[in-house]
N, C-alpha and C positions, 0 to 999 in steps of 0.2 A: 504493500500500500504506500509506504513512504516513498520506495523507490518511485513508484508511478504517480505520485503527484509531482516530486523533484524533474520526473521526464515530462508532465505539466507544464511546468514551470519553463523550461530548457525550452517548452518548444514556443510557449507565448512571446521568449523573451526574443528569439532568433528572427520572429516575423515584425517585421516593423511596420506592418500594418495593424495588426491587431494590438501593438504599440501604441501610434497613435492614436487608437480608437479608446485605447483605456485612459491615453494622457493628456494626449496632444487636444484630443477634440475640448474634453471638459475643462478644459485653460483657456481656448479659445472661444469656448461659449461663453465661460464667465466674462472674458475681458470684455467681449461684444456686448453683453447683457448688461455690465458695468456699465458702459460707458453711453452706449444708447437708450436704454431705458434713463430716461431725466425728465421729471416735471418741469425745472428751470428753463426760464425763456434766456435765448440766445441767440444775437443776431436776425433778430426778424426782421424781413424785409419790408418797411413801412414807407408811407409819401407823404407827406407836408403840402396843405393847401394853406396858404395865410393870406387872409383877406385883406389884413392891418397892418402888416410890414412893418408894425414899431417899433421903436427896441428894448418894449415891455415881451412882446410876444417872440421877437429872436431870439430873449432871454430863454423864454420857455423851450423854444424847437432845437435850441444849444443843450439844453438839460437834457432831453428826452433821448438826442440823439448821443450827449456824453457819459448816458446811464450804463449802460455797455448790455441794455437788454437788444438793443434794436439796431439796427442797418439802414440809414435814407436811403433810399432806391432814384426817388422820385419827386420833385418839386414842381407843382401844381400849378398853374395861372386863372383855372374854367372848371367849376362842376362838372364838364363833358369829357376831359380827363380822366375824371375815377373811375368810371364803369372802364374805359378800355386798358386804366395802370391795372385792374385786377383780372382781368383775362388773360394780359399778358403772363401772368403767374409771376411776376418781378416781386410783388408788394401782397402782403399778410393784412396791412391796417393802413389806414388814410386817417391823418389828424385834422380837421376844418377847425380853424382860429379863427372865431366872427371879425367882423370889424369895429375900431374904436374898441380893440382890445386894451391897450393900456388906459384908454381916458375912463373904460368902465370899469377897471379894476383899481384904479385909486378910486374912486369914485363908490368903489363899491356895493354896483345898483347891477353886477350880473354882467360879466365878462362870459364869453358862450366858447364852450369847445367841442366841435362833434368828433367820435368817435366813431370810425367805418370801418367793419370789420370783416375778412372774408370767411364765414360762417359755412362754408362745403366742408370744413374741418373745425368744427364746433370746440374740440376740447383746447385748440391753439386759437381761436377767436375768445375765447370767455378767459385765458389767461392772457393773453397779449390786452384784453379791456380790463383788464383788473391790472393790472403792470401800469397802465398809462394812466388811469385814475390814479393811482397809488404817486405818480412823479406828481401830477398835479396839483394834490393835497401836498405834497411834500414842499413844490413851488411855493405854494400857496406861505405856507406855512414859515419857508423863509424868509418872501418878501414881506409880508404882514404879519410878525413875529405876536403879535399883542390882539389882533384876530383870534376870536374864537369861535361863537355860533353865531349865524349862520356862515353854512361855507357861500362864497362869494362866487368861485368860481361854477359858473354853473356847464357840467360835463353830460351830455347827451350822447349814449351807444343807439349805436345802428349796426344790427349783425347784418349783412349781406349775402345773398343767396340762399339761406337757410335760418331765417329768424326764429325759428322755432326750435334752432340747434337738435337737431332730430339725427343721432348718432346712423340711422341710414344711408345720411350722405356720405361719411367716410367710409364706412364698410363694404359697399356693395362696390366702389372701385377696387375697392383692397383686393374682397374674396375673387372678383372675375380674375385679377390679378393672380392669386395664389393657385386659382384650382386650374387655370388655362396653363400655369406655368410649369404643376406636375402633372397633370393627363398628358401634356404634351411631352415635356423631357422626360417625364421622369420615367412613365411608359413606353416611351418609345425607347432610351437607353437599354430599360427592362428587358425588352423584346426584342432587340437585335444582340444582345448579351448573351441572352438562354439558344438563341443559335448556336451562338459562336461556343458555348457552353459545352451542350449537348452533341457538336460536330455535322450539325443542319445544313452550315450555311454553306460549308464547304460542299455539300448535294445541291444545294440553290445554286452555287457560284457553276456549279458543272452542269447545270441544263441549259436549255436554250434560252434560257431569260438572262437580258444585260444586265450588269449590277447596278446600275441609275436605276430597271425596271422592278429590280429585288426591292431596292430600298426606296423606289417611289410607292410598290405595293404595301413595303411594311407599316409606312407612314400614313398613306391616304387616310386608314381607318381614325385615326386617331384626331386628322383635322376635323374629318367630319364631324366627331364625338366631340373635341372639345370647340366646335363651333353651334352644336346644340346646345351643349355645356352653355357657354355667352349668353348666348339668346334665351336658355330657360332663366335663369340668370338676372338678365332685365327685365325678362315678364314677368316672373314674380315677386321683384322687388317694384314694380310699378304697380301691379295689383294688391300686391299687398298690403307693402307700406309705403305704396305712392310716393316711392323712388321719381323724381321727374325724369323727364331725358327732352331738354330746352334744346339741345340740337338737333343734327340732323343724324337719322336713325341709319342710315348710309351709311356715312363718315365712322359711325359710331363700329359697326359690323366690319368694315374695310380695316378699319383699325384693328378691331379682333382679331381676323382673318393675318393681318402682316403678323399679331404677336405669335399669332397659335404657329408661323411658319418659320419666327424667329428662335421658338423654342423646341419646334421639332429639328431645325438642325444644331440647335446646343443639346439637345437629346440624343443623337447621332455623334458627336463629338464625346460627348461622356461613353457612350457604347463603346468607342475605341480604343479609349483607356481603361476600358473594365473588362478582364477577365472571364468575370463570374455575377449572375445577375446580384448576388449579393453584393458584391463592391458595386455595381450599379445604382443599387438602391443607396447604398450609404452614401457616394457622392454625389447623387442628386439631393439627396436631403442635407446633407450639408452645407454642398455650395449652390440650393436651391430655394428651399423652403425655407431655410432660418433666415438668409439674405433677403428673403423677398419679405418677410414679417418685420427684419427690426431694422433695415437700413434700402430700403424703399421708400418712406414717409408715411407708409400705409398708419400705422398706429403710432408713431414718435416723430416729431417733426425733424428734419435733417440739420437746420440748423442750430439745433439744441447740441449736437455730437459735435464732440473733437475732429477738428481740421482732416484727421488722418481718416476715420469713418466718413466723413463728408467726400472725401475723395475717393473711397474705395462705392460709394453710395452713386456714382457718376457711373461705373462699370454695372450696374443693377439695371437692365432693362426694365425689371416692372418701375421702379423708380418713374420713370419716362411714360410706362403705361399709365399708372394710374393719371400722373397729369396727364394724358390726353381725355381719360376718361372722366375724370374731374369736369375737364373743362368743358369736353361737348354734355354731357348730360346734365351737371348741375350750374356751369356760367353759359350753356346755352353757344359757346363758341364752335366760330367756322375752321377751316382749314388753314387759314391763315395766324390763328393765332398758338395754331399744334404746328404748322410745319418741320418747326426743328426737331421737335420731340421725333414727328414722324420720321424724319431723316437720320437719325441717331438709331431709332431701330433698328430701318433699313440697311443702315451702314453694320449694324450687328448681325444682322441674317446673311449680307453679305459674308461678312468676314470668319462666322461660324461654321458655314453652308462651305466654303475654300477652303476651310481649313481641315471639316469631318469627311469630305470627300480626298483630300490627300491623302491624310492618315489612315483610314478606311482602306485605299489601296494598296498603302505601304504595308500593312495589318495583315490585308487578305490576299497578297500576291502569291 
């Protein structure tokens, strides 16, 4: 018995996969988990409209911006402004400073600040309004030290898009997000693994079917599944819980359609470097599903995470998806205001799609 757990041991220790799986992963989860999971607001991308330009109110947009919660993005001239600084996805909140700011805060008869806030992600709208109230009182409180009740400055929120903060709007891009991104890789990886596994595919590669035909047959099934996937997807969240979808239902599906084909060739990429559908599964889900949960935006905003996670969060296609999905369903935006998202995909399924068919044939030659 002793002997055969010691040969246990010898043999765990030898494979450096089953290595990293006992060490490397749960250091790696923890650091991720540490450092993306954060309530604290950081760096939000906010826009400054000032009616008053005095230098009571630049006082304040100097505070706000030298708080180190926020990022100016955007300096405003027109109410006509706001709606398109927040489609563009640059700006989280918009400050409106009324006019005759500083004459009605000595004055003390009701100095006005709106607060505009993009509500498609409820839980970083109601903290980024509570952060910028909180400066304000604070303003408030320096320049008018001997002020007590009532407060003077008077602050008005506007959530945007979602005034009813209805945690619908952030989820239902999320989960399209998550479940298109393992139906698609993580099964198709799967399934071209247990070929290669079982010694199949070497019988596939020897019939009369080209290998572009093997692996366009493997795949088809899966776009189709995970393009019903989408589509049940938004009907149910539109019937249900009356999910909107303000754009256009087209744009929205085309969109699908490019991610479900950006993930079935990073599913074919992962095929190539697995073995064994087991290691299949595990590096889909690792550099799959935890990526797409905590360094996406889906549930933790991006720019709450350290510089290094913001960076590695740019290589995240869902990242990119959900903002398109965001945008045409719950800000109602056209093609113009996704373009780049959509071209960052694209340039991913390019570069995925080049690179699992190399390796692919360098594998199966």
């Amino acid at each position: 018995m002793e002997a055969f757990i010691k040969k246990e041991f010898f043999h765990i220790f030898r494979d450096v996969r089953s290595m990293m799986i006992l060490f490397g992963m749960p250091i790696v989860q923890l650091l991720v988990f540490g450092f993306a999971i954060s309530t604290e607001l950081n760096n939000a991308g906010i826009a400054i409209y000032d009616q008053s330009r005095d230098p009571m109110s630049k006082q304040l947009v100097q505070k706000i911006v030298s708080s180190g919660y926020f990022e100016l993005q955007q300096v405003f001239s027109t109410n006509a402004e706001i709606e398109a600084g927040f489609k563009s996805g640059k700006i989280k909140a918009a400050i409106v400073i009324g006019k005759d700011f500083e004459k009605h805060f000595i004055q003390q008869d009701g100095a006005q600040i709106q607060i505009i806030a993009d509500a498609s992600d409820p839980n970083t709208a109601s903290i980024i309004s509570n952060y910028l109230q909180g400066i304000t009182r604070a303003f408030q409180a320096e320049k008018l030290p001997n002020l007590k009740l009532p407060v003077e400055i008077k602050t008005e929120s506007r959530l945007l898009y979602n005034p009813e903060m209805r945690s619908v709007f952030m989820f239902v891009p999320g989960t399209i997000a998550i479940i298109l991104m393992l139906v698609s890789a993580m099964m198709t990886s799967i399934s071209i693994a247990r070929e290669k596994e079982t010694g199949t595919m070497e019988i596939l590669l020897a019939s009369p079917l080209k290998p572009w035909q093997i692996i366009l047959g493997k795949v088809t099934p899966y776009v189709i599944l995970s393009f019903i996937n989408a589509m049940t997807i938004v009907v149910v969240a539109w019937l249900v819980f009356e999910m909107p979808i303000k754009g256009s239902f087209l744009l929205l599906m085309g969109e699908a359609i490019l991610f479900i084909v950006m993930s079935l060739t990073l599913g074919i990429l992962i095929s190539t470097v697995s073995p064994t559908q087991q290691v299949a599964m595990l590096l889909s889900m690792f550099a799959l599903m935890l990526p797409t949960i905590l360094l996406s935006g889906f549930i933790f905003p991006i720019e709450n995470m350290p510089v290094v996670l913001q960076g590695i969060s740019n290589i995240m296609p869902s990242r990119w998806f959900i903002i398109i999905m965001k945008s045409i369903m719950v800000k109602g935006s056209g093609f113009m205001y996704v373009w780049k998202e959509t071209l960052i995909i694209l340039g991913m399924t390019v570069f995925f799609g080049i690179l699992s068919i190399k390796k692919f044939k360098i594998r199966l030659s």
